[in-house]
DRENDO-1510 file (C-alpha; in Angstrom, 1 decimal, always signed):
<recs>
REC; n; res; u; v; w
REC; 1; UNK; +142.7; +89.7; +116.2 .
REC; 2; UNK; +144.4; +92.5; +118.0 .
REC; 3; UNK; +143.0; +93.7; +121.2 .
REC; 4; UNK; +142.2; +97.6; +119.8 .
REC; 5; UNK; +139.4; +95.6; +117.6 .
REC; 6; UNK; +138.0; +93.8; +120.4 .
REC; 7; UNK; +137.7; +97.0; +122.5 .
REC; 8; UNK; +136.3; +98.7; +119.5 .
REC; 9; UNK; +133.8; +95.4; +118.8 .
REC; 10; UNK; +132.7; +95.6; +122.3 .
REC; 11; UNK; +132.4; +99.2; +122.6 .
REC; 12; UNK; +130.0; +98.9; +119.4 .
REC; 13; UNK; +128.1; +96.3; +120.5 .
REC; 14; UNK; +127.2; +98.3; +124.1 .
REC; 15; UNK; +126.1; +101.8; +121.8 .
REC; 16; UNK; +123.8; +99.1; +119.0 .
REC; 17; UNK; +121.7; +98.0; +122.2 .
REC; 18; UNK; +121.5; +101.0; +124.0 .
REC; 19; UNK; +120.4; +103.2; +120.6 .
REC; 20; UNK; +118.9; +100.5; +119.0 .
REC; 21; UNK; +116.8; +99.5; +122.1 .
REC; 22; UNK; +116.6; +103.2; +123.4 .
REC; 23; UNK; +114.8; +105.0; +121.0 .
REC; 24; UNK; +112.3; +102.4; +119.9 .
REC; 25; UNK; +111.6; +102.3; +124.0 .
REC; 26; UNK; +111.5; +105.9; +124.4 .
REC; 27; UNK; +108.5; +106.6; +122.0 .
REC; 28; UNK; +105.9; +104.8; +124.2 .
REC; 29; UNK; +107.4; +105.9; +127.5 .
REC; 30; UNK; +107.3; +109.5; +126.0 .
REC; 31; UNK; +103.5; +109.0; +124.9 .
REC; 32; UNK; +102.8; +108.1; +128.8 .
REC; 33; UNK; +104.5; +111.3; +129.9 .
REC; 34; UNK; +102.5; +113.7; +127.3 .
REC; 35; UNK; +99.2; +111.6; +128.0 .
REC; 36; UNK; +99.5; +112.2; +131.9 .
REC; 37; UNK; +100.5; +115.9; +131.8 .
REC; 38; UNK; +98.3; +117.3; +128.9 .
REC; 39; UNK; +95.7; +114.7; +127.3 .
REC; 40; UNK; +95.4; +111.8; +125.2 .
REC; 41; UNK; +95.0; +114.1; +122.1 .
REC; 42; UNK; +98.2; +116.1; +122.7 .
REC; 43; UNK; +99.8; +112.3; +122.6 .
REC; 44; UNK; +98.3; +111.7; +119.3 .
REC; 45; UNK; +98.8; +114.9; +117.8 .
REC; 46; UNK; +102.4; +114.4; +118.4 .
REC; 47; UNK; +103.2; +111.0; +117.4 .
REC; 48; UNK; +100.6; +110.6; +114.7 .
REC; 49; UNK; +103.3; +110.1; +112.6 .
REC; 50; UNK; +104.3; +107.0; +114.1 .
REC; 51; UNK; +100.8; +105.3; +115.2 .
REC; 52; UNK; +98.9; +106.1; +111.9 .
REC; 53; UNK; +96.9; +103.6; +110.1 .
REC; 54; UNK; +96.8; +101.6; +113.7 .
REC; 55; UNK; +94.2; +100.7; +116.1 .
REC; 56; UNK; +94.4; +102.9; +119.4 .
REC; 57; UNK; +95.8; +100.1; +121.7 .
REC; 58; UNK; +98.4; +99.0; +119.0 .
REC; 59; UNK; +99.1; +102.3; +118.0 .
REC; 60; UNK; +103.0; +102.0; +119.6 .
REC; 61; UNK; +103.1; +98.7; +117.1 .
REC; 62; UNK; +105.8; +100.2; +114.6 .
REC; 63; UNK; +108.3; +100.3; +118.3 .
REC; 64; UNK; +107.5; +96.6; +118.0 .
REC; 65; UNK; +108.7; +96.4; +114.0 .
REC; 66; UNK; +111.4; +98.4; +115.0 .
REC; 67; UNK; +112.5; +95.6; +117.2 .
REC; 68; UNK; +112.0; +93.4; +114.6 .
REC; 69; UNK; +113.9; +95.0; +112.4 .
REC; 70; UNK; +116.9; +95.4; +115.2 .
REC; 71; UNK; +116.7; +91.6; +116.0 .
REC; 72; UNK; +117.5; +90.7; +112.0 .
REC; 73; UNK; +120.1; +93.3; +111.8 .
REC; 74; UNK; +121.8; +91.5; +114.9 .
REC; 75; UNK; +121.4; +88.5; +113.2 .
REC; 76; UNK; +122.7; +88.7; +110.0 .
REC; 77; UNK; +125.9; +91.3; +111.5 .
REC; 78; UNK; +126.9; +89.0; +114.5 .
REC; 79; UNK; +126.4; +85.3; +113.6 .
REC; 80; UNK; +128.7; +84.4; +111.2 .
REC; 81; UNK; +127.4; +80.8; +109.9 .
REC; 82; UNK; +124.9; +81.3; +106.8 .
REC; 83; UNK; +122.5; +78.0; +108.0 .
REC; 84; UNK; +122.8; +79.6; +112.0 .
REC; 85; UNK; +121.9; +83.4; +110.4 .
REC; 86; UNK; +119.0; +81.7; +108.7 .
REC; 87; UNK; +118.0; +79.3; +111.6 .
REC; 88; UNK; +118.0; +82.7; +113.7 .
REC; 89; UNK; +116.3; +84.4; +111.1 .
REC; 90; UNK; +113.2; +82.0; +110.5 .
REC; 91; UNK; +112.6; +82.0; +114.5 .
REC; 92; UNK; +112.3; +85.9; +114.5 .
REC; 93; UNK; +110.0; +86.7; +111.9 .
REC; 94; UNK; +108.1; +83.4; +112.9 .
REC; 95; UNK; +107.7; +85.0; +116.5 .
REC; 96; UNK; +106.8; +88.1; +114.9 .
REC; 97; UNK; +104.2; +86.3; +112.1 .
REC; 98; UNK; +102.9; +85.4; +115.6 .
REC; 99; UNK; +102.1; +88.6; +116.7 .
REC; 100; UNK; +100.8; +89.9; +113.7 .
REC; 101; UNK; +98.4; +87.3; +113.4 .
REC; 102; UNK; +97.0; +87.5; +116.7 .
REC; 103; UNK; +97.2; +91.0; +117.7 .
REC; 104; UNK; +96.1; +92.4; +114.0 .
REC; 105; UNK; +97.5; +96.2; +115.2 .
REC; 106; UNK; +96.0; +97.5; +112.0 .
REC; 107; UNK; +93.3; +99.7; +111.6 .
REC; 108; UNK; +92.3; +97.8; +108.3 .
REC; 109; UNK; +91.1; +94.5; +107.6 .
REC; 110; UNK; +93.0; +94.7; +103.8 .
REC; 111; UNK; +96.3; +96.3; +105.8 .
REC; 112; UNK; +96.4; +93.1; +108.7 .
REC; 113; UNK; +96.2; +90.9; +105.2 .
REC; 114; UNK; +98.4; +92.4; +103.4 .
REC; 115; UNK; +101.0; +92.7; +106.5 .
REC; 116; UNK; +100.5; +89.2; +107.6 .
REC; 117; UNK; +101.0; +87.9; +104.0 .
REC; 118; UNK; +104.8; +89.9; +103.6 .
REC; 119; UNK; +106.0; +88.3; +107.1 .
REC; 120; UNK; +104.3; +84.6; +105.9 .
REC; 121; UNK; +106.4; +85.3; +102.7 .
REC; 122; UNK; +109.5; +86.0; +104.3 .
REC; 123; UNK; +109.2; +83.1; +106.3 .
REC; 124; UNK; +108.5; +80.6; +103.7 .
REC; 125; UNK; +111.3; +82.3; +101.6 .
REC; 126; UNK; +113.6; +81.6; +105.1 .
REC; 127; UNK; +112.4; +77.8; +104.7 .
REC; 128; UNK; +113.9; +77.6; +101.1 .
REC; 129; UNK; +116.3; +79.3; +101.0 .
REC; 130; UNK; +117.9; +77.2; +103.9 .
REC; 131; UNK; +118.2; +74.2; +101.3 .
REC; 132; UNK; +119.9; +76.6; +99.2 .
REC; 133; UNK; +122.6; +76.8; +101.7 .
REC; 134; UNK; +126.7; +75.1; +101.0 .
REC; 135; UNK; +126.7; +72.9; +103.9 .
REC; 136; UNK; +123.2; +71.0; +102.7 .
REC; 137; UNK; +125.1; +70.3; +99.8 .
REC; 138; UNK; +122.7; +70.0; +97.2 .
REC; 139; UNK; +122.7; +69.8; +93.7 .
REC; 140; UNK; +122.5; +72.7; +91.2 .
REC; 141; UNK; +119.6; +70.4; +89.9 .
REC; 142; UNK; +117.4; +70.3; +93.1 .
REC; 143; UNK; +118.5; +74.5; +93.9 .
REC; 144; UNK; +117.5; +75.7; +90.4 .
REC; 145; UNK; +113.5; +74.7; +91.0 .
REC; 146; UNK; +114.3; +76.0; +94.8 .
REC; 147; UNK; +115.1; +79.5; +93.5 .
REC; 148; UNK; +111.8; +79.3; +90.7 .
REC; 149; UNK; +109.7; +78.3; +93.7 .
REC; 150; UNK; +110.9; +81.3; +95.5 .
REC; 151; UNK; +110.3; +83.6; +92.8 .
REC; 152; UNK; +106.8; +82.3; +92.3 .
REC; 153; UNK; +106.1; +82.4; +96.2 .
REC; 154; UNK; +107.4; +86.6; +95.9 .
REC; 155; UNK; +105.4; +87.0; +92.8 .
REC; 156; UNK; +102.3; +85.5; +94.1 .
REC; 157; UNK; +102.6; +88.2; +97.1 .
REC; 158; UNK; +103.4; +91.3; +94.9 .
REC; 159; UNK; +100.8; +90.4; +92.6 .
REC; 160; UNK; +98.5; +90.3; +95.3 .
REC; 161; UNK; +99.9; +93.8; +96.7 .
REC; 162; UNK; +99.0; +95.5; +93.1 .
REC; 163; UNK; +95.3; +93.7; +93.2 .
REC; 164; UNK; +95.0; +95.6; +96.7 .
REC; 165; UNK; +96.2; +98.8; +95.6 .
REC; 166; UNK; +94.1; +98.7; +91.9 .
REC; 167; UNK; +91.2; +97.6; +94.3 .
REC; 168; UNK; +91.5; +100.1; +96.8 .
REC; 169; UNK; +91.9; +102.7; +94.0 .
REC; 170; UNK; +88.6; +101.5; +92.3 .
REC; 171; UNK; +86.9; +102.1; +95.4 .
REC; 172; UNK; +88.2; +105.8; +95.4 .
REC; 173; UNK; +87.1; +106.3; +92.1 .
REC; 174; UNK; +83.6; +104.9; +92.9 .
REC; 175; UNK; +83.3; +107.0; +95.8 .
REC; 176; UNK; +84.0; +110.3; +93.9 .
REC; 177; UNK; +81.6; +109.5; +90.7 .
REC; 178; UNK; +79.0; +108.9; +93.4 .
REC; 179; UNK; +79.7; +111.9; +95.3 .
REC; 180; UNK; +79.5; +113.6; +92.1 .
REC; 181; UNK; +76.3; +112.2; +90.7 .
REC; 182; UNK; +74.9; +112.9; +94.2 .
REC; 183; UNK; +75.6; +116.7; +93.8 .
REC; 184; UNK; +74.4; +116.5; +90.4 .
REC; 185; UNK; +70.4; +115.4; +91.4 .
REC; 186; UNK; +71.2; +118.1; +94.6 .
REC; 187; UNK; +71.3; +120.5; +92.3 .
REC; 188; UNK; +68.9; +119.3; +89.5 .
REC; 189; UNK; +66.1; +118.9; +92.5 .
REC; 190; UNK; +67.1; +122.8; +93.4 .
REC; 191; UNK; +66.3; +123.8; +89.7 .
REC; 192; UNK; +63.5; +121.9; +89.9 .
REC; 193; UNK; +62.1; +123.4; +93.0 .
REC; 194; UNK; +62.8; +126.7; +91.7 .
REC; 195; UNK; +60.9; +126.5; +88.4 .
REC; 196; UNK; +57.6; +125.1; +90.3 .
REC; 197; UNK; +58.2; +128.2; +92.3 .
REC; 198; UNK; +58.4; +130.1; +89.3 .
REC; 199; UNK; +55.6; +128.7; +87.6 .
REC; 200; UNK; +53.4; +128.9; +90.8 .
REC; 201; UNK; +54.1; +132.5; +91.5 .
REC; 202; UNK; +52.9; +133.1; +87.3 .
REC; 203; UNK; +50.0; +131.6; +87.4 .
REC; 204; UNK; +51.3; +129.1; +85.1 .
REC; 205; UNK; +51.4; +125.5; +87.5 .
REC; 206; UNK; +48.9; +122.9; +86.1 .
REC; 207; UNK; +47.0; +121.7; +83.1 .
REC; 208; UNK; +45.3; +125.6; +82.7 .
REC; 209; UNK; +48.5; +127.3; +83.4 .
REC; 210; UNK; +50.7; +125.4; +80.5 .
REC; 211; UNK; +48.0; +126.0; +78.3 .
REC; 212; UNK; +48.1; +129.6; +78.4 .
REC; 213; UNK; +51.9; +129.4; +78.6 .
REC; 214; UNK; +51.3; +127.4; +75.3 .
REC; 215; UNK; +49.1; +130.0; +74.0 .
REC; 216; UNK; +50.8; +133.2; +75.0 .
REC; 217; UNK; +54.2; +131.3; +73.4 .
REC; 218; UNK; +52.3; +130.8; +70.1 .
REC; 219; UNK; +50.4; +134.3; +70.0 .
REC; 220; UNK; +53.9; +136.0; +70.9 .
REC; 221; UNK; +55.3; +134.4; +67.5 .
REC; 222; UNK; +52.1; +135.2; +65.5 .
REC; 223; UNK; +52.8; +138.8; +66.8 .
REC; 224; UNK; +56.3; +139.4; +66.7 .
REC; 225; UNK; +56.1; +138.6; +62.6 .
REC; 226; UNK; +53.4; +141.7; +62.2 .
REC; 227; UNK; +55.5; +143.9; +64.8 .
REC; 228; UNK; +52.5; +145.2; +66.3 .
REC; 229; UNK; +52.6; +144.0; +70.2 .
REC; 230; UNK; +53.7; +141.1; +72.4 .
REC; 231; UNK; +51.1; +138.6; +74.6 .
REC; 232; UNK; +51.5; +137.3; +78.2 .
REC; 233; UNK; +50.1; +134.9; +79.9 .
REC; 234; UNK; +48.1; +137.9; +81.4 .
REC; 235; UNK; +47.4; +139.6; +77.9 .
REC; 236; UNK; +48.0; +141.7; +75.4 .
REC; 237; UNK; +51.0; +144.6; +75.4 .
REC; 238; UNK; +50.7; +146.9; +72.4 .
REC; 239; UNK; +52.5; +149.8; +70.7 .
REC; 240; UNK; +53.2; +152.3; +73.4 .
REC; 241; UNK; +52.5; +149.8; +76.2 .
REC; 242; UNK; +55.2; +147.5; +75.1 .
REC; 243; UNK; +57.7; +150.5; +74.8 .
REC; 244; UNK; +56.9; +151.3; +78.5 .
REC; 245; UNK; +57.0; +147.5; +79.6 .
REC; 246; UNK; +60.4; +147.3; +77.7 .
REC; 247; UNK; +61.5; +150.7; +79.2 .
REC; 248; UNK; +60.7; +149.2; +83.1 .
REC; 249; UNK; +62.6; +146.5; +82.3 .
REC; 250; UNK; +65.5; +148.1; +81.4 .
REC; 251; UNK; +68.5; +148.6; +83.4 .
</recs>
């Protein structure tokens, strides 16, 4: 109660709202500056941190969580009644389940779900647990199925958060095997191509050209066991002519 305190409390109060309202407002005015002097890219580039996974004309939203995020802290710091805090509470994520809903500043149709359902959570959970608060006065009967409900509501949501993720990762995999399989006929279609090339340039594309391929294969085997020449498609290489052939081919 001493006077020191309250020039301290005040003094605190004055440095919460200017840094806490300051820096959330300097982004976007920062963003203005950078866009009119170099480009809208530059402005991007910079703050990409901050406006990723948003569409372009939201992308400053996270200054407007930031505010959210202030207004709670004020709140639950300066009011000191638990059903006023919580009265306070419910209206500010209400107001901000508002925006959400309507604006839908994500880039993502899964994201805007998954953001709307945490701030519809927290303001359901704001609705219970005001029955859970003294001055009510309720039972430890009626606040035991209070609390179970509240659970259940938190569960439902965090079970729906890992459905997203194992969903989203599904997808990822999908994508890769596909890409993958894709590559795979790429390539098969190149060896393809190249062995109808091969077989073209031979002589050996068609009906009459696997034939003799089927014949030279066959004599080749026949000759090989008596050691006395080798057959292509184009003939027969004997003795001294095979030597020479072999010798050509050689390194």
């Amino acid at each position: 109660q001493s006077a020191e305190y309250y020039h301290v409390r005040a003094i605190s109060i004055i440095f919460l709202f200017v840094y806490g309202l300051g820096i959330p407002l300097s982004f976007p005015l920062l963003g203005r500056l950078i866009k009119k002097v170099y480009s809208w890219s530059k402005e991007v580039d910079t703050f990409a941190f901050l406006m990723g996974g948003y569409r372009s004309k939201w992308r400053y939203w996270e200054v407007i969580n930031m505010f959210r995020k202030m207004a709670l802290i004020v709140v639950v710091t300066f009011v000191p009644e638990n059903h006023v805090q919580i009265f306070l509470a419910l209206w500010v994520m209400s107001i901000f389940l508002a925006f959400q809903l309507v604006c839908q500043p994500l880039a993502y149709k899964e994201a805007n779900r998954l953001e709307s359902a945490s701030l519809l959570i927290l303001v359901l959970t704001l609705n219970l647990a005001l029955l859970l608060v003294p001055e009510f006065g309720f039972s430890s009967i009626v606040q035991w199925p209070i609390v179970v409900a509240m659970i259940g509501v938190n569960g439902c949501v965090m079970l729906s958060y890992i459905i997203a993720v194992l969903h989203t990762l599904r997808s990822k995999v999908k994508l890769v095997m596909s890409e993958k399989k894709d590559r795979k006929q790429k390539i098969d279609a190149k060896k393809r191509q190249v062995k109808m090339q091969f077989l073209k340039s031979n002589g050996l594309f068609g009906m009459k050209g696997f034939q003799r391929f089927k014949g030279a294969a066959w004599a080749n085997i026949w000759l090989k066991r008596n050691n006395n020449a080798t057959f292509s498609p184009k003939g027969f290489i004997g003795g001294a002519d095979l030597s020479a052939a072999q010798k050509d081919d050689s390194p």
